[in-house]
C-alpha positions in Angstrom: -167.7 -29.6 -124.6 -171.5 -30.0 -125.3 -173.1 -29.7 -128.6 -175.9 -28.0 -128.2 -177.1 -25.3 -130.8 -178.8 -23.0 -127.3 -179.4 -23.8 -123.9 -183.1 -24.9 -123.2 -184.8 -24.9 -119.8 -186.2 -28.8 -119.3 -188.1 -29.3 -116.3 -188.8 -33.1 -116.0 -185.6 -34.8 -115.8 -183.7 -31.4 -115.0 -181.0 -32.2 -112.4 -180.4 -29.5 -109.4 -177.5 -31.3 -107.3 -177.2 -31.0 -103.5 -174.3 -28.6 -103.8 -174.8 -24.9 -104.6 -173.6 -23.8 -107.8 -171.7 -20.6 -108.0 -173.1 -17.1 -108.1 -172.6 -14.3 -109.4 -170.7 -11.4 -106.9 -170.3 -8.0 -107.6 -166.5 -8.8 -108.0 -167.4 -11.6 -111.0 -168.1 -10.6 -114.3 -171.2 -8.6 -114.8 -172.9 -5.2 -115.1 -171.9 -4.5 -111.6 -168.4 -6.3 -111.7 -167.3 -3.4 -113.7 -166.7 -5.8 -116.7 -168.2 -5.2 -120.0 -169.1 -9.4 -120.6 -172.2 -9.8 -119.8 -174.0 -6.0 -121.0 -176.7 -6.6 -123.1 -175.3 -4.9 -126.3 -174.3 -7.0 -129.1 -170.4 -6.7 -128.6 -170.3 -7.8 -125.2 -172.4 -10.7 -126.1 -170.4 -11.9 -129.2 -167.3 -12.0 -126.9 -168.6 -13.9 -123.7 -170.1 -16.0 -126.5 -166.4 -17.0 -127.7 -166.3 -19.9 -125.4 -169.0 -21.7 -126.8 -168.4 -21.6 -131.0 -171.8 -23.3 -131.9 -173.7 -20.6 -130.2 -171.5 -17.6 -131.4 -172.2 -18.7 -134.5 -176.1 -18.8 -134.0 -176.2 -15.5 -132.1 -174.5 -14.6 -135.2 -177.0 -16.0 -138.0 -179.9 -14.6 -136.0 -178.3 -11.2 -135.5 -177.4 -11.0 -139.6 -181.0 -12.2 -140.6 -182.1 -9.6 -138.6 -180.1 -6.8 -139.3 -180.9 -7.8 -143.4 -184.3 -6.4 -142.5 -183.1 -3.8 -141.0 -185.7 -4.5 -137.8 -184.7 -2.4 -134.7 -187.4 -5.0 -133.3 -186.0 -8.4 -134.5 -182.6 -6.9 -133.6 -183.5 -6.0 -129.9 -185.0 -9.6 -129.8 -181.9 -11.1 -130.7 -180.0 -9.3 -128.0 -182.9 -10.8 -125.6 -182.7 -13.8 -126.4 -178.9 -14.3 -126.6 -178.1 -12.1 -123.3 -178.6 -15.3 -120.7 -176.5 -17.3 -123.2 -173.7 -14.8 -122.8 -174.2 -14.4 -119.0 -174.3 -17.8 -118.7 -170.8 -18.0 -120.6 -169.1 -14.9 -118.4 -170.0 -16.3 -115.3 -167.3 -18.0 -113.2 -167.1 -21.8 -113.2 -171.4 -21.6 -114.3 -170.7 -23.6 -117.8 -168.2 -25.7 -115.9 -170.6 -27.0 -113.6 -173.2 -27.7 -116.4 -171.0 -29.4 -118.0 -169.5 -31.7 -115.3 -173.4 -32.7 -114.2 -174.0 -33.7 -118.0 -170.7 -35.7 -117.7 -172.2 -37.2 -114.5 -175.3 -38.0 -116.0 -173.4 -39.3 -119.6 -171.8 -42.1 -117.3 -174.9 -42.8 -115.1 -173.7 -41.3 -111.5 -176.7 -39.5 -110.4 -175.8 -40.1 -106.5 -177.1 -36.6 -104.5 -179.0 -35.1 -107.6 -182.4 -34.0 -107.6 -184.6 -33.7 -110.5 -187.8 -31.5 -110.8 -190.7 -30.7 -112.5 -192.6 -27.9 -113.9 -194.5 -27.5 -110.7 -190.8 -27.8 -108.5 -191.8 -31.1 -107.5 -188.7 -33.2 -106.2 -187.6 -36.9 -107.4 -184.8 -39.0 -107.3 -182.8 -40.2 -110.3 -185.3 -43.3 -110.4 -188.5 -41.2 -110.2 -189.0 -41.5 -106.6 -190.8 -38.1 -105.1 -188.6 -36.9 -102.4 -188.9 -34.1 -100.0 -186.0 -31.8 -101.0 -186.6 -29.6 -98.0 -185.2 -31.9 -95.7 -182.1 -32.3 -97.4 -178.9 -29.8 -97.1 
């Protein structure tokens, strides 16, 4: 499992691979899958949050610092902040795929990814710009 304290968005160097990763449906987990797990209320985001630990326990630190201040503003910021973390945990197969490109990348097969930049700009794993549109 990875390590990381919260998920960042990298641009440069940010593999999308040829093959479409799973989206949410109305029958998946969701505000209109009729499951609780990904609301944006504190509750449902501690429990999609279960399956990572490191960021349960951050969403968890934030949320106590704020509510110590008793901030309705810090508080709501939390609950921003930490939503996509918990969506991203509630959603079918999403972390899996993450987590099997990282492995991927770990061992050095980067065969059929594509990396962009800030401006969407497409390269190859050895920094070769490549037009993405032509491929399937």
């Amino acid at each position: 499992m990875l390590q990381h304290s919260a998920p960042s968005t990298l641009y440069r160097g940010t593999p999308v691979t040829t093959h479409r990763p799973r989206r949410r449906r109305e029958t998946d987990h969701g505000a209109r899958g009729g499951s609780d797990s990904c609301e944006r209320t504190p509750e449902a985001i501690r429990a999609a949050l279960q399956r990572r630990p490191d960021w349960l326990q951050a969403f968890e630190q934030d949320w106590l610092s704020a509510a110590a201040d008793f901030d309705q503003a810090a508080l709501d910021a939390v609950t921003e902040k930490w939503f996509r973390f918990a969506c991203a945990c509630a959603t079918p197969g999403y972390l899996d795929d993450v987590e099997q490109t990282v492995k991927r990348m770990t061992e050095g097969d980067t065969e059929g990814m594509i990396f962009r930049d800030a401006d969407g700009n497409a390269y190859d794993a050895d920094n070769r710009r490549i037009d993405a549109s032509r491929r399937g």
